[in-house]
Each structure stands twice: as C-alpha cells, then as structure tokens.
C-alpha positions in Angstrom: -13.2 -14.9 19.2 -12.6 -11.6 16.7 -9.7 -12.3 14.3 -8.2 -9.8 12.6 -5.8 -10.8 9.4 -3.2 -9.1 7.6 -1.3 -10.5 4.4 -0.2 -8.3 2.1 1.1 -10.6 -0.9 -0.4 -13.6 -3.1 1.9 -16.2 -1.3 0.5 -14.7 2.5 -3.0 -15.2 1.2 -3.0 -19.2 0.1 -1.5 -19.2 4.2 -3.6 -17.1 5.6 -7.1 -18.9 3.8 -5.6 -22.1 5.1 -5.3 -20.7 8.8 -8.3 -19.1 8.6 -9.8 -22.6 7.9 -8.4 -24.1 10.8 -9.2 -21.4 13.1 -13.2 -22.1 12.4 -12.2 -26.0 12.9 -11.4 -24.7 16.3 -13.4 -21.9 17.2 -16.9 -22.0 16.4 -17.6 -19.0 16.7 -14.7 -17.3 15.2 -15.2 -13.7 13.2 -12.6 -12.7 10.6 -11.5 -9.2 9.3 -9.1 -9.1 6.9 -6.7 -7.8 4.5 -5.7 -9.9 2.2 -6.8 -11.6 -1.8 -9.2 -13.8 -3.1 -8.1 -16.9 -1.5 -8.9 -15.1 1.8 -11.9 -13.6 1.0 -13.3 -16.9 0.0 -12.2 -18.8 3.2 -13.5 -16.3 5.7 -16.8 -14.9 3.5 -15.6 -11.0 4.1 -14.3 -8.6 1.6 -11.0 -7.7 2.7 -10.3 -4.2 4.0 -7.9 -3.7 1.0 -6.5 -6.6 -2.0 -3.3 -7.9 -1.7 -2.6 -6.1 -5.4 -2.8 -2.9 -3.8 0.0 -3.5 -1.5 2.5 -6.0 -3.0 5.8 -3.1 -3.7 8.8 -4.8 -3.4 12.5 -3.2 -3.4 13.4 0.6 -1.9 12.9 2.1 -5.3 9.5 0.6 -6.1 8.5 1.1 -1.9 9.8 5.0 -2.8 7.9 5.2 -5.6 4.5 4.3 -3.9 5.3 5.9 -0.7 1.7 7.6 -0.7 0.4 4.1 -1.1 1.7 2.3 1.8 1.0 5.3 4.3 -2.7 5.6 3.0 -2.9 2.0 3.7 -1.5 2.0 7.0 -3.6 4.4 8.3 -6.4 2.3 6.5 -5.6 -0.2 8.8 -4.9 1.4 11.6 -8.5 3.0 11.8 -10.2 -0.1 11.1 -7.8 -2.0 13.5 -9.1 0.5 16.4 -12.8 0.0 15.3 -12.7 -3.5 14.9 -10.9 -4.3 18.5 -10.2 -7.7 17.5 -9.2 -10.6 20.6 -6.6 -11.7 18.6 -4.2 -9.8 15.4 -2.5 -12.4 13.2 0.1 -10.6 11.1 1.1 -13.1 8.1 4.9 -12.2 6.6 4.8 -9.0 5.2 7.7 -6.9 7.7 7.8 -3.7 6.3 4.0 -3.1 6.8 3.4 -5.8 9.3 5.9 -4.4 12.1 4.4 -0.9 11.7 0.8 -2.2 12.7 2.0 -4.6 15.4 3.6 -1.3 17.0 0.5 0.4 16.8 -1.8 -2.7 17.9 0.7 -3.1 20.8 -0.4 0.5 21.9 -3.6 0.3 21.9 -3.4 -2.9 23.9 -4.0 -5.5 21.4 -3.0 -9.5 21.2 -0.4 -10.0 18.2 0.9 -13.2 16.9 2.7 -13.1 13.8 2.6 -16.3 11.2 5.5 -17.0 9.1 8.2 -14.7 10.6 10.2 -11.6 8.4 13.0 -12.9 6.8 15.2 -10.8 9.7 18.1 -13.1 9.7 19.2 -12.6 6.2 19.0 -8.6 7.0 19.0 -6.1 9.6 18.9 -8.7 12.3 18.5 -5.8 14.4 14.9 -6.0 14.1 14.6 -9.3 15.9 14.7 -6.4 18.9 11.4 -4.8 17.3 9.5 -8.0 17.5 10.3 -9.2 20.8 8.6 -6.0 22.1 5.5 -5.9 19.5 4.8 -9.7 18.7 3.7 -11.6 22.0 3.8 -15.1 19.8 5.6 -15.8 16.6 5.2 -18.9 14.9 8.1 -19.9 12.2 7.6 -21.8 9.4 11.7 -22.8 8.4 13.7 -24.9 11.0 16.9 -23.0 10.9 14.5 -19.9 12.6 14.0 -21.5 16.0 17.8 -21.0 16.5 17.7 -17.6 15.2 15.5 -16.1 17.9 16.5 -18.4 20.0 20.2 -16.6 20.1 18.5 -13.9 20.8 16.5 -15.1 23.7 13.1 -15.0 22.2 11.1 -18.5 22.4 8.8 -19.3 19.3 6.7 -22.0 18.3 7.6 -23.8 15.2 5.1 -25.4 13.1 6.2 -26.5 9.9 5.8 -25.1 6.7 2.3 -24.4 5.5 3.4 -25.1 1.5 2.9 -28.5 2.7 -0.6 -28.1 3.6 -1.4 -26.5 0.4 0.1 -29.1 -2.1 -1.3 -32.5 0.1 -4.8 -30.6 0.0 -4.4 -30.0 -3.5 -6.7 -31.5 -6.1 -4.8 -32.0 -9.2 -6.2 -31.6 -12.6 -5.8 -34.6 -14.7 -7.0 -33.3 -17.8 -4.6 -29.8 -17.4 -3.5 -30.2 -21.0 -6.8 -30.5 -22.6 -8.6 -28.2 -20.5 -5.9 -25.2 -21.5 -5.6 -26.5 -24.7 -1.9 -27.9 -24.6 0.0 -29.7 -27.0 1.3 -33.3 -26.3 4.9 -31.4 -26.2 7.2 -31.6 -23.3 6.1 -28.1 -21.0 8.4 -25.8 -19.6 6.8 -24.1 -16.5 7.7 -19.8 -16.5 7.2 -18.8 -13.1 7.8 -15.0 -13.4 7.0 -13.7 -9.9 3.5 -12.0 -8.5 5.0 -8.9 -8.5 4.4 -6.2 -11.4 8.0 -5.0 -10.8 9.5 -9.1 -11.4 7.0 -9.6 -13.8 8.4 -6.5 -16.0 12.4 -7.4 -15.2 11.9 -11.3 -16.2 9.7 -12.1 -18.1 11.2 -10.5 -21.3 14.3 -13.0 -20.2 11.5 -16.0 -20.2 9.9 -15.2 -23.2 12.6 -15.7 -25.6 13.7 -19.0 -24.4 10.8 -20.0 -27.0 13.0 -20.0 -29.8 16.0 -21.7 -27.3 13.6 -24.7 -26.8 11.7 -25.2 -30.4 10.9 -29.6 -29.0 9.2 -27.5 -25.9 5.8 -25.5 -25.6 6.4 -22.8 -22.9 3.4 -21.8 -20.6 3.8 -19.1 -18.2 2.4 -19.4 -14.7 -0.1 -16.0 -14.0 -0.3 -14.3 -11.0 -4.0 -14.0 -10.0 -3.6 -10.2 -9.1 -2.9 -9.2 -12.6 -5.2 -9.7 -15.9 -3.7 -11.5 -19.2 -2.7 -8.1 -20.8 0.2 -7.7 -18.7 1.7 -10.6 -19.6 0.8 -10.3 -23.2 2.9 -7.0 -23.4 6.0 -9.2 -23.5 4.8 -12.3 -25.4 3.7 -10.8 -28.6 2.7 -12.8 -31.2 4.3 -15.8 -29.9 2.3 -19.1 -29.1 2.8 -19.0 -25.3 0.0 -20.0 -23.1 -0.7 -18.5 -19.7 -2.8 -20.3 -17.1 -4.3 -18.7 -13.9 -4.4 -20.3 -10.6 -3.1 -23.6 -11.8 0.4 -23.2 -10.7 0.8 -26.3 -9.3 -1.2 -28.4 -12.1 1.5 -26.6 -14.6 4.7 -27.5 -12.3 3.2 -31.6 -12.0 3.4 -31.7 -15.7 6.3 -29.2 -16.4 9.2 -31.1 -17.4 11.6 -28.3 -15.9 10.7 -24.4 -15.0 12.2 -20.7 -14.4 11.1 -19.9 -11.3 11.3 -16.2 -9.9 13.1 -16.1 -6.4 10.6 -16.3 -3.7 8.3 -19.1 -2.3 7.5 -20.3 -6.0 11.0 -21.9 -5.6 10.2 -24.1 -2.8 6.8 -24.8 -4.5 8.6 -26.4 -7.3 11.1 -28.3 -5.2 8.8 -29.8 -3.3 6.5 -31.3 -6.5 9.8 -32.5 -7.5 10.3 -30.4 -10.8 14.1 -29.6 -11.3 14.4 -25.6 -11.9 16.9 -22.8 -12.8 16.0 -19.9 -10.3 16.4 -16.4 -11.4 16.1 -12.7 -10.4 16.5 -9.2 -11.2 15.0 -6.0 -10.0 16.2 -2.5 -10.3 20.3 -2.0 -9.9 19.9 0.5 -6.7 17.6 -1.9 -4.9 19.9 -4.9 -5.6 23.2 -2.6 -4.5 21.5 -2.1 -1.3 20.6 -5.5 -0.5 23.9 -7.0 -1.5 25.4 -4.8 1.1 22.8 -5.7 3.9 21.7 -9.5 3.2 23.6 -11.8 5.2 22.8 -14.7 3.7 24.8 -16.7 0.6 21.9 -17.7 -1.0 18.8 -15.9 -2.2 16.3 -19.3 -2.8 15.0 -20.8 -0.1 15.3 -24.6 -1.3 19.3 -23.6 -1.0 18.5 -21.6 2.2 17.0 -24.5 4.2 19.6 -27.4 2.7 22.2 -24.9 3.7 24.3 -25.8 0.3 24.1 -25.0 -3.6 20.9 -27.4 -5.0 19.4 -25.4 -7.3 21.4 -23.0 -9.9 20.8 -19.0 -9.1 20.6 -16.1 -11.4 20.9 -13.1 -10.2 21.1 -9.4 -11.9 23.2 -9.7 -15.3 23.9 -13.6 -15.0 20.2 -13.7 -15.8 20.2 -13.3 -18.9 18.3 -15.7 -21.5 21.1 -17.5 -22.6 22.3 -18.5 -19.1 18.8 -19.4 -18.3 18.7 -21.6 -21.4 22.4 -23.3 -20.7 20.7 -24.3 -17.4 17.6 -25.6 -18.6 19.5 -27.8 -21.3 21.8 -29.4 -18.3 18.3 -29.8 -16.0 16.6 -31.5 -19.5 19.4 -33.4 -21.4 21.7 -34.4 -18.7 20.0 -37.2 -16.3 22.9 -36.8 -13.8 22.4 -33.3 -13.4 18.7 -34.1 -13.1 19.2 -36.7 -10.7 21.4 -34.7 -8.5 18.6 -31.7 -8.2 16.0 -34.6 -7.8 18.5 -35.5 -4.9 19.0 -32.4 -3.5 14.8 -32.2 -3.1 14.6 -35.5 -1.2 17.0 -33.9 1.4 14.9 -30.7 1.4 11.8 -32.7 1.7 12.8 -34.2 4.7 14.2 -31.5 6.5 10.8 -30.1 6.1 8.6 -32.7 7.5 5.1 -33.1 7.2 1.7 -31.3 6.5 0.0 -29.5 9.2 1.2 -26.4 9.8 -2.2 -24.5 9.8 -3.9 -26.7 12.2 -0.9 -26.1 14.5 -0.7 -22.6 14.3 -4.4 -22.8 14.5 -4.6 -24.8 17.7 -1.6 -22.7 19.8 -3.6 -19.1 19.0 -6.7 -20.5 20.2 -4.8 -22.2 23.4 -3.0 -18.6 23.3 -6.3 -16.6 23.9 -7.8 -19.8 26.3 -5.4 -18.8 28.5 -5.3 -15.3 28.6 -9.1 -15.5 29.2 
C-alpha cells in the first residue's frame, strides 16, 4: 500500500515515525510520502515534501503573519497529494492545515484517516461537523474523546496514547551528566516549547530563575528544529546548558521542570517529574482563545484527570517570580511533591498502556483490507 503522511509539528513527527514503523511491521510492502521532520524522515527513508520547521505557526497573529506560508504549503501539498494518489492519507493532529487537505483529498476521492484527533472539543466544536464529512476513520489518542464524537454520532477507534510507546521504547542515557558535561548539582529541566513564537515569550521568564535557584544548575531542553543561537539570544553569558534531542534523558534526571503547555506536559507527568506549567503568547491571540476555549484547563495532565494536578501559568501570572514560588513548593515541600507525584499515578492509569502505534497501525491496514 501507498501511504501518504502529514505532521506538521515536532510532537506529530516522534508519532508519526512510530506509526510509520508499525505500518512496515504490517505491510510489507508499504511506500511512504511524507511531510513531516527528522524523526520521520529517518523511519520511512524519504525526504519529506516540506520540514515540520517550515510549518509550525501557532496563534492567529503568528498564522496572520505567515499567511503566504501556509497557502504556499497547501498548495504544495495539494499537487503532490494528486501526483502521488496514495491508497491510504494519514493526517497526524495539526487541524488548521490538516482539515484543509482532508477536504481536498476527499474530492479527489482519496482514503483519509486522521491520527490523534484536533483538539475540537475545547473550541469551535462545530468542526466535529467538518470531520464527519472529510475523515472516513479517526483514531483518538485521550479517553474523554470517544465520548465527544460520540455525542455527536460519529464512532472512532481509540487506541491509547502513543507518548507511551515512545518513553517504554526509549533507551535512556546513563551517563547524561557526563556526556553534556553536567555538574553533580540537582537539575532543573526548561522546557520552553518547539515553537519560535513560545520559545521568544518564555524563555526570557526561564532564564532568570538561574539566579532564583543558585543550589540548581538549569538546562534547557532544545527543540530539534532550531540551532543553539536562538536559544543563546536569551541566555547570555550565563552558564546554562542546552541539550538536543535528549528531552526525556534531561526530565529522568531533572529534579523538577517548567514545562511549556503542550504535549511536553504529559511527557513530564508521565516520567514522574513534578512541574510548574506555563504559557504566554501574544495578548490578541490569548483574548481570542479565552473567548472560544471551552475548556478550564490548558495542560493536558489536568485535562485527562479532569481536576487541578499540576500548577498553570498563564499570560501575566507567568512571570519569573511565580514560576520560582512554584518550583520552591515542588522542591522544598515533600507534601506538595507527593501530592503531584499522586496526582501522576491517577493520570498514569487513566492512560493505560503502550501500544498505540501498533493499534492504529493494525485498524488502517484492516481499514484498506477491507475496502479492497
């Protein structure tokens, strides 16, 4: 079979490599094209159509902003798609773009199945409409999403969450420190998003915890998709380390971390490293959202346990010194620790167990079996 790939951020790519694994554990003769990053790239031996760091906006003013960006890459896209006549196109988060190419793959008769649904049901539910008419299987990745569709009449499959594919394959590093050259001093992890736009709104915040937590070393996570220079723009002269692709090596010896909303918060809940999540992004995008998000929470470790678990940040309470209050409660007081470390273990089981790929994996191929 000809599978066709879309992810169009760093966390979509780690899923999609995995699926794309599982889909040649299944089909032997499976041929991938794909848009995506590195980790994609590797897993299916093709250079995507376009990298992940050309596509990851986030927010209506940064989306505005690069408006000429995202319609040369959907028409990108679009011609390839119709060259390429792939029997099956898996369409991996990513709504804004995602949704616009299932409509178009719909029309020109295509076979979509979208992996880790659009986050519709904290806003503009309306689009649940959208999907039932573009997407002939979705899978979902968070339990409380069967419900969702299912409210609105639409079956889907759920296979659990692929995060937990990701850390049990994982091969941890037990020589981390020494190989980046740490000290012996307790670390704190600085997650500041894989987004340019985070990266520039919170990291500034991050950065001057250093002189908050002098007993600490800090050492910032780095998103693949951007080189060191970026992030030494904000750190100066100060003696902050920054690792690539080694987030989850940093978070298993972080003894707390600052974690950008977004998957990285689940990440970190689910190693079991008690963290302060923030966020910030330009005022007009955030006064929009708060209008339309339907949701009381914005991490998804307090999504999925349906209750407060983890402290959140957002706008002008993230500010360094709120951060820092946090970290000193999630350091120095053992029953505020314990309670986060709590809060995980109920997380952890509402999630269940590794698998996810080889599940979504095995329903697409039954999927296309039967059509054939």
């Amino acid at each position: 079979m000809k599978y066709y790939i879309i992810a169009g951020e760093t966390s979509g790519d780690l899923h999609g490599a995995n699926l794309i694994r599982s889909l040649k554990l299944r089909d032997q003769e499976a041929e991938f094209r794909i848009v995506g990053g590195d980790q994609m790239q590797s897993a299916s031996g093709q250079h995507a159509l376009i990298h992940t760091s050309e596509m990851a906006f986030m927010g209506l003013i940064e989306v505005i902003k690069n408006l000429r960006s995202v319609s040369k890459n959907l028409k990108k896209v679009k011609r390839d798609l119709a060259e390429a006549n792939p029997d099956a196109l898996i369409l991996i988060d990513f709504p804004g773009f995602n949704l616009r190419i299932a409509d178009f793959a719909k029309k020109i008769g295509l076979r979509v199945f979208y992996y880790i649904s659009p986050k519709i049901w904290a806003w503009n539910q309306k689009r649940v409409y959208k999907i039932k008419q573009r997407v002939d299987h979705m899978f979902c990745i968070l339990p409380f999403e069967v419900d969702f569709y299912k409210s609105f009449h639409y079956p889907v499959d759920y296979v659990g969450n692929p995060l937990l594919d990701a850390i049990s394959a994982y091969t941890f590093e037990p020589d981390f420190r020494k190989k980046n050259k740490l000290t012996d001093l307790p670390i704190i992890a600085l997650l500041p998003g894989s987004r340019k736009m985070e990266i520039e709104h919170l990291l500034p915040e991050m950065v001057d915890l250093y002189f908050k937590f002098p007993g600490h070393q800090l050492v910032i996570a780095g998103a693949p998709n951007f080189d060191i220079s970026l992030y030494q723009r904000y750190i100066g002269d100060l003696p902050i380390q920054i690792v690539f692709d080694q987030t989850y090596d940093l978070l298993k010896n972080a003894d707390a971390a600052v974690v950008t909303s977004g998957t990285a918060t689940l990440e970190t809940a689910l190693l079991n490293v008690p963290q302060v999540v923030v966020y910030k992004a330009n005022p007009i995008t955030v006064a929009v959202a708060r209008q339309v998000i339907r949701v009381s929470f914005i991490s998804l470790v307090n999504l999925i346990n349906n209750y407060l678990s983890v402290i959140e940040l957002i706008q002008k309470e993230c500010t360094t010194d709120a951060i820092a209050e946090e970290l000193n409660r999630l350091i120095n007081d053992p029953t505020h620790r314990a309670s986060v470390l709590e809060n995980y273990a109920v997380l952890q089981e509402k999630m269940g167990k590794p698998g996810a790929s080889g599940r979504t994996a095995e329903l697409i191929v039954g999927y296309l079996s039967e059509s054939v």
